[in-house]
N, CA, C and O atoms as CSV, one atom per row, in Angstrom:
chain,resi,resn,atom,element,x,y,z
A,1,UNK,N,N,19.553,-64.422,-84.877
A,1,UNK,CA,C,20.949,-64.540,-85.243
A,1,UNK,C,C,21.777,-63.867,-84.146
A,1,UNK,O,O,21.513,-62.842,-83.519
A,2,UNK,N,N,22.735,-64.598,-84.065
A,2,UNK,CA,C,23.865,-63.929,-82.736
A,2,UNK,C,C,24.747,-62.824,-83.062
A,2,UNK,O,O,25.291,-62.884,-84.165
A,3,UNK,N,N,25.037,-61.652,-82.188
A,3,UNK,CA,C,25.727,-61.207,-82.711
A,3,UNK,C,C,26.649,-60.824,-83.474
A,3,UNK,O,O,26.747,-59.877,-84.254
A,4,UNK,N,N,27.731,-62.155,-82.995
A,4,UNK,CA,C,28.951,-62.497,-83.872
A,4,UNK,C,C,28.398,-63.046,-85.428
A,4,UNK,O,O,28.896,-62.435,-86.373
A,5,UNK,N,N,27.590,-63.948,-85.708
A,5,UNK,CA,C,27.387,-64.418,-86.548
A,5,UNK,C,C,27.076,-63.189,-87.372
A,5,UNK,O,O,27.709,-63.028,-88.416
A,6,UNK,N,N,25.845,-62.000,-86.877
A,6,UNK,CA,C,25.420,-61.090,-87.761
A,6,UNK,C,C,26.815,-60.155,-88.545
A,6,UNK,O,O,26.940,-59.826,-89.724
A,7,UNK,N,N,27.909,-59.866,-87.146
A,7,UNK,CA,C,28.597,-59.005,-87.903
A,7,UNK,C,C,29.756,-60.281,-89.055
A,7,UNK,O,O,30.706,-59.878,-89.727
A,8,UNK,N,N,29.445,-61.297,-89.002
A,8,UNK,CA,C,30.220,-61.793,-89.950
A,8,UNK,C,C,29.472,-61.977,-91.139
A,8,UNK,O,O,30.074,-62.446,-92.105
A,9,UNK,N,N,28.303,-61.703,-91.246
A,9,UNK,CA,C,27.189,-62.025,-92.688
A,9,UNK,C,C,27.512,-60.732,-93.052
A,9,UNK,O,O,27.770,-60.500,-94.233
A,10,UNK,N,N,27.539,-59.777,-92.149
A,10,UNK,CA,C,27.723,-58.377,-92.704
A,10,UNK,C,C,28.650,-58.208,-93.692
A,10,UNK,O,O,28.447,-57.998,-94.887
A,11,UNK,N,N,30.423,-58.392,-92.685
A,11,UNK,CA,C,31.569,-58.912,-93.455
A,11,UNK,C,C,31.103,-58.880,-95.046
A,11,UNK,O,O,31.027,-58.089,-95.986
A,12,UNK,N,N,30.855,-60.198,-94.737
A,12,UNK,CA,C,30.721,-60.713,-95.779
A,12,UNK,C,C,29.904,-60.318,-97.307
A,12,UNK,O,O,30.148,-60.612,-98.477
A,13,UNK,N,N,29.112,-59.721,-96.816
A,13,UNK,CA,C,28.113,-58.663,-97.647
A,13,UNK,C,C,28.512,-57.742,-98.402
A,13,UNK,O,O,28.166,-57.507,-99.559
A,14,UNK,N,N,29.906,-56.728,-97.170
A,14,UNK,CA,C,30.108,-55.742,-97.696
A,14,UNK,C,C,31.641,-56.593,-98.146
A,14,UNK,O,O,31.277,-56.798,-99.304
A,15,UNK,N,N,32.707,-57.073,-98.109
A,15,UNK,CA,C,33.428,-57.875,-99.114
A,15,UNK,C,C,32.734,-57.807,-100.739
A,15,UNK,O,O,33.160,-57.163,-101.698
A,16,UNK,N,N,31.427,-58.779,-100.661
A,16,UNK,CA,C,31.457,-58.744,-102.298
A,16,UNK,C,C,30.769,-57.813,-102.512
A,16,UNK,O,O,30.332,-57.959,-103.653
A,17,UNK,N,N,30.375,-56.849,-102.049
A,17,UNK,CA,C,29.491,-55.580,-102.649
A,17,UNK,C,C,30.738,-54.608,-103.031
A,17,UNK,O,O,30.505,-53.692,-103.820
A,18,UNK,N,N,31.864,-54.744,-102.583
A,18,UNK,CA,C,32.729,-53.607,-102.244
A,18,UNK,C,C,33.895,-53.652,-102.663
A,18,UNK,O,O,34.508,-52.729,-103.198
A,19,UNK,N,N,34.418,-55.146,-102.363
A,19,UNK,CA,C,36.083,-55.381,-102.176
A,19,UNK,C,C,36.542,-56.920,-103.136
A,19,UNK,O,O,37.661,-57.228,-103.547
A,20,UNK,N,N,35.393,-57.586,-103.266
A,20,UNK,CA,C,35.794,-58.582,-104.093
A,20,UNK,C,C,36.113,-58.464,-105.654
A,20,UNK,O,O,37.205,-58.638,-106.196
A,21,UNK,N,N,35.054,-58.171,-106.167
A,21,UNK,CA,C,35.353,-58.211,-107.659
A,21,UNK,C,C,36.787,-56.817,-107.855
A,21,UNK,O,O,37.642,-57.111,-108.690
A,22,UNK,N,N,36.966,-55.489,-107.143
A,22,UNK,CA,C,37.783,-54.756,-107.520
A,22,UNK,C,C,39.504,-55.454,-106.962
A,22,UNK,O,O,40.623,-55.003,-107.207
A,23,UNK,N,N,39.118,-56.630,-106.190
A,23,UNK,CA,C,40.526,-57.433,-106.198
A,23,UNK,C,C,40.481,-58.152,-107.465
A,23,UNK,O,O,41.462,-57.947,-108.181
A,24,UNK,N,N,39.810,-58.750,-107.813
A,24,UNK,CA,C,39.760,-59.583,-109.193
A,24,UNK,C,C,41.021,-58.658,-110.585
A,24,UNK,O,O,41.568,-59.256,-111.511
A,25,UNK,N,N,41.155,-57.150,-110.280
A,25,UNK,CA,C,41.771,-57.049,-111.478
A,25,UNK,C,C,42.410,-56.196,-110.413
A,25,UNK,O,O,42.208,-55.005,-110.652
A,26,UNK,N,N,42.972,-56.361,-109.536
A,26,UNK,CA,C,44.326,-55.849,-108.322
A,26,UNK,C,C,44.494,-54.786,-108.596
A,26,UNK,O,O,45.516,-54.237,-109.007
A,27,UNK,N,N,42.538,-54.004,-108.197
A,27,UNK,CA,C,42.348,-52.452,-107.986
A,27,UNK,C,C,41.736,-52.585,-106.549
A,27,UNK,O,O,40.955,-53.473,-106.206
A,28,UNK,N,N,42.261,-51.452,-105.668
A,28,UNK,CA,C,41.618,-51.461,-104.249
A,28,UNK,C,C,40.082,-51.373,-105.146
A,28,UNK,O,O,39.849,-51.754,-106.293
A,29,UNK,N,N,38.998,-50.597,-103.951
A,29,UNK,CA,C,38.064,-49.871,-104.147
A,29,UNK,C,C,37.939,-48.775,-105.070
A,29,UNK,O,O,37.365,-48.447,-106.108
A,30,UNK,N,N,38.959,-48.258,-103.976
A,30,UNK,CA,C,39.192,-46.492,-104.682
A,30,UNK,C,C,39.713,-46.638,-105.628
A,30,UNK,O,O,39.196,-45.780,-106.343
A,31,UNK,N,N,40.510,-47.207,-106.277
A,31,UNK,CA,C,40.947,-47.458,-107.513
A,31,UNK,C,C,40.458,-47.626,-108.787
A,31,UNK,O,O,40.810,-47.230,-109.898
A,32,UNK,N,N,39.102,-48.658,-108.146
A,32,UNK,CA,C,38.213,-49.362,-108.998
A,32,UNK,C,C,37.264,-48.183,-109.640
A,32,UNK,O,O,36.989,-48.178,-110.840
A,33,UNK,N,N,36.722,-47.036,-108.584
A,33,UNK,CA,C,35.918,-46.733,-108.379
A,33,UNK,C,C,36.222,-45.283,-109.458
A,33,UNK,O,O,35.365,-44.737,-110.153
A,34,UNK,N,N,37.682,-44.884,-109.344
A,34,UNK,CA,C,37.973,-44.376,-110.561
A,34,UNK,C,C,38.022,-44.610,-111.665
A,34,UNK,O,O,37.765,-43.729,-112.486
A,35,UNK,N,N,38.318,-45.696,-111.989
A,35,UNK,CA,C,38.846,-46.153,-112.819
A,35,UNK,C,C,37.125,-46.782,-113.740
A,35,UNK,O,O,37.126,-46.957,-114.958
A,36,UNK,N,N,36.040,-46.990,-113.006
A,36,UNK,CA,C,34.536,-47.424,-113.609
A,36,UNK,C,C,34.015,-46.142,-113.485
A,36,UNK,O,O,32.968,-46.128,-114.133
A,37,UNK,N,N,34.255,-44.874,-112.890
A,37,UNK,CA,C,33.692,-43.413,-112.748
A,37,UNK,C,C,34.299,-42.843,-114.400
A,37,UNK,O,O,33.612,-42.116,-115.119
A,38,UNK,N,N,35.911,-43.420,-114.844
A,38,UNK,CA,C,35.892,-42.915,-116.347
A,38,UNK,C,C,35.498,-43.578,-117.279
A,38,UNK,O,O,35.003,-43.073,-118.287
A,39,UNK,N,N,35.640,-44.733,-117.110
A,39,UNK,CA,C,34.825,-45.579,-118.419
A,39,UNK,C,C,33.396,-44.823,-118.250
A,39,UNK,O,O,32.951,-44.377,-119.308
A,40,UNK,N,N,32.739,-44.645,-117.288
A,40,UNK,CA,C,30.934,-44.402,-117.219
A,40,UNK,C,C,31.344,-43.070,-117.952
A,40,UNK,O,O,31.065,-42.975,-119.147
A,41,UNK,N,N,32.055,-41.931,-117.246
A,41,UNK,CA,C,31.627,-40.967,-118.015
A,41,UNK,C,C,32.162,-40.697,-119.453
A,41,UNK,O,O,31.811,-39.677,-120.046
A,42,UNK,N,N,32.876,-41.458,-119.931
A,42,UNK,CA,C,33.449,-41.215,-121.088
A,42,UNK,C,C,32.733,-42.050,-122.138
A,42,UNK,O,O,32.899,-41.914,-123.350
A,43,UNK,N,N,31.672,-43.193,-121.378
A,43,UNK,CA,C,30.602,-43.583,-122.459
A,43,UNK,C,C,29.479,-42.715,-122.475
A,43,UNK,O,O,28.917,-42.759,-123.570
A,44,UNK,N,N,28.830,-41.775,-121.489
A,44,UNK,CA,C,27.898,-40.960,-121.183
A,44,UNK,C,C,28.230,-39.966,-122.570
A,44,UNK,O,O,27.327,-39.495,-123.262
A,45,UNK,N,N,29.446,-39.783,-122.788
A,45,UNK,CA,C,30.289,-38.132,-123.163
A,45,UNK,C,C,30.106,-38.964,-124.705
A,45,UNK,O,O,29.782,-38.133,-125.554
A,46,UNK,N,N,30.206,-40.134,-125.194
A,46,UNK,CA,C,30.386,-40.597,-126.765
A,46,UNK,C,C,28.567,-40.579,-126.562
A,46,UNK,O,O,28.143,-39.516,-127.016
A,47,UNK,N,N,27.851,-41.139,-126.214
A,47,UNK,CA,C,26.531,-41.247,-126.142
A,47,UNK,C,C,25.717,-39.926,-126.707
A,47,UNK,O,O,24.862,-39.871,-127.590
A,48,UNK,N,N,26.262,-38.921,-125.918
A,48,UNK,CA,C,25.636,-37.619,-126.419
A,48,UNK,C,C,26.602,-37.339,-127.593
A,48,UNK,O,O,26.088,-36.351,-128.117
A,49,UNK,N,N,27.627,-37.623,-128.252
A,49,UNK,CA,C,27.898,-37.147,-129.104
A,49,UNK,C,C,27.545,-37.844,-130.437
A,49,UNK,O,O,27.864,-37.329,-131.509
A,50,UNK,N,N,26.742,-39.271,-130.349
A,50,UNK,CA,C,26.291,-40.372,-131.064
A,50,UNK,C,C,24.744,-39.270,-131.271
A,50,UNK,O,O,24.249,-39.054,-132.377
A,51,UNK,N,N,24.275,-38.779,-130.152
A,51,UNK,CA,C,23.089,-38.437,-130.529
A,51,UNK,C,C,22.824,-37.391,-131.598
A,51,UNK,O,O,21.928,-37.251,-132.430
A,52,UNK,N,N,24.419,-36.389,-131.140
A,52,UNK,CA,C,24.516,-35.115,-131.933
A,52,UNK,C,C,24.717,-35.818,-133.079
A,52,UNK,O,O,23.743,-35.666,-133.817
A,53,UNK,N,N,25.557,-36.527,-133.560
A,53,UNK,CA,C,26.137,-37.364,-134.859
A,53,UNK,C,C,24.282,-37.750,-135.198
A,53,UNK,O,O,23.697,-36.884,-135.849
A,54,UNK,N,N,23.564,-38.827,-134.818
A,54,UNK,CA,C,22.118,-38.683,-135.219
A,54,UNK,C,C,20.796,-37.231,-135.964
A,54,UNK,O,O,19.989,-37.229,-136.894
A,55,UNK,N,N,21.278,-36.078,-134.790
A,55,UNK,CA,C,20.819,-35.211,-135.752
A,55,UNK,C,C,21.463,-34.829,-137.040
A,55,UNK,O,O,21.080,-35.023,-138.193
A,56,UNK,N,N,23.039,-33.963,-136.359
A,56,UNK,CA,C,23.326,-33.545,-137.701
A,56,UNK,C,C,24.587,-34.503,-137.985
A,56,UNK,O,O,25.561,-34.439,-137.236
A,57,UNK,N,N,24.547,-35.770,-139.534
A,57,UNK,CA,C,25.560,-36.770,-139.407
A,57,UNK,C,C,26.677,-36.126,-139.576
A,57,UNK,O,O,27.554,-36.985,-139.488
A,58,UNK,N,N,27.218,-34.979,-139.793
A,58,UNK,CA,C,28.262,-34.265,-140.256
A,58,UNK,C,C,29.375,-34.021,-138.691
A,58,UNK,O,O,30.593,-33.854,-138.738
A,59,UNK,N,N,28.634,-34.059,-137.581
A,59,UNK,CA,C,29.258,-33.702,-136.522
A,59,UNK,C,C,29.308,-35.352,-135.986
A,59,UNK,O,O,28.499,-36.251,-136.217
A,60,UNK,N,N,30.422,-35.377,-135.282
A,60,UNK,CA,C,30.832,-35.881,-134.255
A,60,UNK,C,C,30.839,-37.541,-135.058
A,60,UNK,O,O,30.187,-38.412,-134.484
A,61,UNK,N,N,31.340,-37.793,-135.938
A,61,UNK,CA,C,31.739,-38.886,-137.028
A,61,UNK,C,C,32.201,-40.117,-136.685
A,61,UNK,O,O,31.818,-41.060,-137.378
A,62,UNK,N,N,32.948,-40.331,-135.759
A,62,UNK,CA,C,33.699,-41.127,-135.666
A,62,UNK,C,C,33.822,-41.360,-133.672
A,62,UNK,O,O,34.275,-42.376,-133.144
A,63,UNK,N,N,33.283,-40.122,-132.905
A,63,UNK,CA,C,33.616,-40.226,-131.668
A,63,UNK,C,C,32.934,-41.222,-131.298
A,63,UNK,O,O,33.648,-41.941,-130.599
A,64,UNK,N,N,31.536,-41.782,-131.452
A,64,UNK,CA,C,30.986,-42.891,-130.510
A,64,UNK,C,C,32.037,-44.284,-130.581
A,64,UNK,O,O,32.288,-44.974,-129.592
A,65,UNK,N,N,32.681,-44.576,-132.198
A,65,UNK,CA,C,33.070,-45.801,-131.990
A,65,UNK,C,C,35.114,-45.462,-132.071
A,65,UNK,O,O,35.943,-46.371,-132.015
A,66,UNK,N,N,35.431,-44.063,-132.198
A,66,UNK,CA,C,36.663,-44.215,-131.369
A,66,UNK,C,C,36.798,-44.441,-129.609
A,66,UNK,O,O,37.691,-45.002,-128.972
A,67,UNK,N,N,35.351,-43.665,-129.065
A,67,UNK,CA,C,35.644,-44.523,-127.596
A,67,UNK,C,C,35.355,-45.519,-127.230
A,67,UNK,O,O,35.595,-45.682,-126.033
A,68,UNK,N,N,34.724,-46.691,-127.952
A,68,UNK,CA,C,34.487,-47.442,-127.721
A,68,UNK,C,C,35.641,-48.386,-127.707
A,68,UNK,O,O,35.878,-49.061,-126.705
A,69,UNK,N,N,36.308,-48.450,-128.703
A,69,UNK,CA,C,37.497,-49.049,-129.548
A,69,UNK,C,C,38.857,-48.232,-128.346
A,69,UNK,O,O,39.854,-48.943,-128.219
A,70,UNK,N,N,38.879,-47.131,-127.698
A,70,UNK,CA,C,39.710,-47.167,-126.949
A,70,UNK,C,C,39.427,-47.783,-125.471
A,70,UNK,O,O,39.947,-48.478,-124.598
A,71,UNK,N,N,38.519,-47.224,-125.715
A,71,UNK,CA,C,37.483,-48.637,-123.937
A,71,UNK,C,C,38.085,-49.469,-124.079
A,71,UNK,O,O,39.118,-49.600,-123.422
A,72,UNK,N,N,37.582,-50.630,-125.248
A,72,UNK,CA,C,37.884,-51.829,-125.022
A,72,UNK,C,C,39.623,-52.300,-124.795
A,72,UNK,O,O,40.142,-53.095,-124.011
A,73,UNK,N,N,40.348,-51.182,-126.140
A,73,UNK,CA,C,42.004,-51.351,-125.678
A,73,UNK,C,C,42.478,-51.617,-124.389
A,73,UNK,O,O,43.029,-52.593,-123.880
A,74,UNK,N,N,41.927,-49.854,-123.742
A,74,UNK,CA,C,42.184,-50.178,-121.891
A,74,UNK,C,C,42.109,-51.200,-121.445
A,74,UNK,O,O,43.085,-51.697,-120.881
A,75,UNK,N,N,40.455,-52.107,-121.592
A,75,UNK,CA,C,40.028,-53.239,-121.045
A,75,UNK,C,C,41.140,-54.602,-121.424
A,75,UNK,O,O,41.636,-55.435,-120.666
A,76,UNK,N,N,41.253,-54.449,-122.670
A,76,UNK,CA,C,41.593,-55.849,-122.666
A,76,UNK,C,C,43.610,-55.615,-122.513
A,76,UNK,O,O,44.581,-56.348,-122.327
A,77,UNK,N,N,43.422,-54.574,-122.668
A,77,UNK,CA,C,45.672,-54.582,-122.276
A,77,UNK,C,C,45.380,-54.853,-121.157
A,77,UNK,O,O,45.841,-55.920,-120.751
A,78,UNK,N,N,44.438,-53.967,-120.101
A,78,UNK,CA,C,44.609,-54.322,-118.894
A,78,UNK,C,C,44.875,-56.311,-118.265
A,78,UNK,O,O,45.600,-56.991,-117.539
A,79,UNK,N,N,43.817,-56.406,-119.097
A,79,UNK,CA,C,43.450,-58.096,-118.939
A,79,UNK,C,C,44.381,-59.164,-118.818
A,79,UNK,O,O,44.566,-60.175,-118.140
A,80,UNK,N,N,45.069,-58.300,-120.085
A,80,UNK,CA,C,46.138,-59.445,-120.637
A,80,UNK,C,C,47.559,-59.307,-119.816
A,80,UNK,O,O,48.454,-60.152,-119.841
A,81,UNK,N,N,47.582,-58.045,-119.069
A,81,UNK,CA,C,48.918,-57.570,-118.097
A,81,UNK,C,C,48.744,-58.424,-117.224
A,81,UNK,O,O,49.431,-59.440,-117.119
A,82,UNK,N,N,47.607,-58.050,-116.337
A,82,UNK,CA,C,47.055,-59.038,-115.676
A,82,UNK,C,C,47.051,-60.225,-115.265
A,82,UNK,O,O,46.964,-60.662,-114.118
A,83,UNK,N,N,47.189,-60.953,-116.645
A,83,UNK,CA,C,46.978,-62.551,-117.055
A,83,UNK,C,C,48.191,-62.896,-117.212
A,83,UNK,O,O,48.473,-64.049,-116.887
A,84,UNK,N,N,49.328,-61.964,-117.783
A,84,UNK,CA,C,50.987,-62.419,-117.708
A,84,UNK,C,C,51.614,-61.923,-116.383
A,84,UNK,O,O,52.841,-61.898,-116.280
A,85,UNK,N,N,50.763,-61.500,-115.296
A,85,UNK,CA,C,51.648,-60.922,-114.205
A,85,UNK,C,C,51.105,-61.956,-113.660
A,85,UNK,O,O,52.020,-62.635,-113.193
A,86,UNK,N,N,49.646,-62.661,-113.381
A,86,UNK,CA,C,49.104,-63.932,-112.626
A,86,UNK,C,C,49.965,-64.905,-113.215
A,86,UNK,O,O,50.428,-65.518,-112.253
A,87,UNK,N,N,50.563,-65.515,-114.556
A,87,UNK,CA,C,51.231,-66.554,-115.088
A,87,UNK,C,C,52.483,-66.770,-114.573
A,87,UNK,O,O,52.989,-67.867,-114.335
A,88,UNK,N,N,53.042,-65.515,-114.386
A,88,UNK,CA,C,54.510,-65.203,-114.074
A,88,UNK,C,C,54.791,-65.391,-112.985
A,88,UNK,O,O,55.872,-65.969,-112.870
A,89,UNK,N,N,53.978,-65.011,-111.507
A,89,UNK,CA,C,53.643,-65.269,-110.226
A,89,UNK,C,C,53.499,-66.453,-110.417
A,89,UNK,O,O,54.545,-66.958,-110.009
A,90,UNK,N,N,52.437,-67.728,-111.025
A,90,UNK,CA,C,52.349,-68.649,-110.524
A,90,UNK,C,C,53.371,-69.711,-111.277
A,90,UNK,O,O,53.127,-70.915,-111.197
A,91,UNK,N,N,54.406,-69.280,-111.938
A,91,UNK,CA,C,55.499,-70.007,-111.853
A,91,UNK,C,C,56.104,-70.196,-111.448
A,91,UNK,O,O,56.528,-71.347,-111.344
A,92,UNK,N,N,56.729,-68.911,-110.770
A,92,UNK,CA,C,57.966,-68.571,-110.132
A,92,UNK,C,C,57.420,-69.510,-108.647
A,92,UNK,O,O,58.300,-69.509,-107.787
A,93,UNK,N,N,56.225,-70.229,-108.268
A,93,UNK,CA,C,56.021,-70.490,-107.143
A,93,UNK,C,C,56.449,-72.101,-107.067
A,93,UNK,O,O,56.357,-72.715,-106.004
């Protein structure tokens, strides 16, 4: 493979490893990268408190499926902003 060609497979590599899908919801990287660093740890953080809720059911009652239920809020307001800011853009065009 020729040089040029290699550094354009590269490109291209690191695009969807990196930069594609966090354009998909018009987050840089770094953006993205926060923004999937709190969802992870804030399912990690209900997980252990699902487990504590497993030993003793008296503790931690309700935390596994209030974060879940606020996860998904984030997720899907985000979606739907999203989906009326893409609608709105592609009218006005």
């Amino acid at each position: 493979m020729h040089r040029l060609q290699l550094e354009r497979a590269l490109i291209q590599i690191f695009r969807r490893l990196f930069t594609d899908h966090p354009a998909t919801v018009e987050e840089s990287y770094f953006e993205h990268l926060l923004q999937a660093s709190i969802f992870g740890v804030t399912m990690i953080l209900a997980g252990l408190a699902c487990i504590v809720h497993a030993l003793v059911p008296g503790l931690c009652v309700t935390r596994g499926s209030d974060a879940i239920a606020s996860l998904h809020e984030r997720m899907v307001v985000k979606r739907r902003q999203l989906a009326a800011t893409r609608a709105s853009s592609a009218a006005t065009r």
